[in-house]
N, C-alpha and C positions, 0 to 999 in steps of 0.2 A: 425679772422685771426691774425696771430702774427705779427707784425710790428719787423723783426728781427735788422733794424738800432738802433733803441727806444728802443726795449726793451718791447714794448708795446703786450701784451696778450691779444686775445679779448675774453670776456667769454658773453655766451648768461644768459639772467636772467630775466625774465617774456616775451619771445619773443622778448625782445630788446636786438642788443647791444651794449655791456661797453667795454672800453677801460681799462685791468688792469695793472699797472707798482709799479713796487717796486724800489724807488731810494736812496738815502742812507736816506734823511728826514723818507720816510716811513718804512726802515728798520729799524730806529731808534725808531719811532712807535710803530711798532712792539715789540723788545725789551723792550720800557718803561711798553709796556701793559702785556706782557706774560711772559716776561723775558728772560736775557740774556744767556740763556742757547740753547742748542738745537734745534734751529726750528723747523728741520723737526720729532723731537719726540710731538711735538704738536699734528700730526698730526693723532694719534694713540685715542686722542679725541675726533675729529670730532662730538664735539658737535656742535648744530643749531648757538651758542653764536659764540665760536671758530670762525666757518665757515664765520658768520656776521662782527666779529670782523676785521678778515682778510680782507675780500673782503672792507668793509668800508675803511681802511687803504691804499688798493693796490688799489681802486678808485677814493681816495681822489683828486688826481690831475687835472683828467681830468672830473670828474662826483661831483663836491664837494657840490651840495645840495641831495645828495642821503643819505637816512638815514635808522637806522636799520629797523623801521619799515616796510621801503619799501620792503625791502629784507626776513624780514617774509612774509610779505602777498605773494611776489614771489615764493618764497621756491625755487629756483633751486634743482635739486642734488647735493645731498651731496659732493658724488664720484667727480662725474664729473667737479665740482666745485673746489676741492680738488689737481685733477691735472692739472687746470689750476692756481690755485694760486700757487702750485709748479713751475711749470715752470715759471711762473713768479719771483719766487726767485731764481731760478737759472740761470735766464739770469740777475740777480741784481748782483747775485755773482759772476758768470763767464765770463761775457758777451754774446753777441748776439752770438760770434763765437763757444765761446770752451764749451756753457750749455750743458749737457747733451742730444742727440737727444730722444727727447719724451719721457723728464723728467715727472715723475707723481708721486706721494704722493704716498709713499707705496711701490712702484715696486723695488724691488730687484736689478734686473738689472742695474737699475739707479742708487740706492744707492751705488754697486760696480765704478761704472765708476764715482760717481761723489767724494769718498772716494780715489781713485787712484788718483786723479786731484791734492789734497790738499797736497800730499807728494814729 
């Protein structure tokens, strides 16, 4: 469940779950590790790395001895995974209030309404 005061995303991942949040530490994170370009074009790789990458990142806060391996043995879905670390960045970007409603990696829709936000 999403904690919309926080910011906080909750993503399932081996049965359990995590609390995910991106805040500017971990957007900066992100940025040092993938680079300062485009985020959400990242997501068009959805490689296993990528996917680990992230989640390690947008966990770090609340779950900080979770480690990559853990999250191989796990394997979530990819997808599904996918759009919750989306939303997760976009309640970093926009806030709790104005994120895109059922922001998800990918989806068209989203990307119109959250491109219209920025101008």
């Amino acid at each position: 469940m999403q904690n919309a005061h926080i910011g906080d995303v909750e993503v399932d991942i081996g049965g359990k779950k995590y609390r995910l949040r991106y805040d500017w530490k971990a957007i900066s994170e992100v940025q040092a590790q993938f680079g300062t370009g485009n985020i959400s074009s990242l997501f068009s790789q959805a490689s296993p790395d990528f996917v680990a990458g992230m989640l390690l990142i947008g966990l770090r806060r609340h779950h900080p001895d979770l480690t990559k391996e853990q999250l191989f043995e796990a394997s979530p879905p990819i997808s599904d995974t996918l759009k919750k670390i989306d939303l997760a960045l976009n309640i970093a970007m926009f806030g709790p209030k104005t994120a895109p409603a059922g922001a998800a990696a990918g989806d068209s829709e989203t990307k119109k309404k959250t491109s219209s936000r920025r101008g």
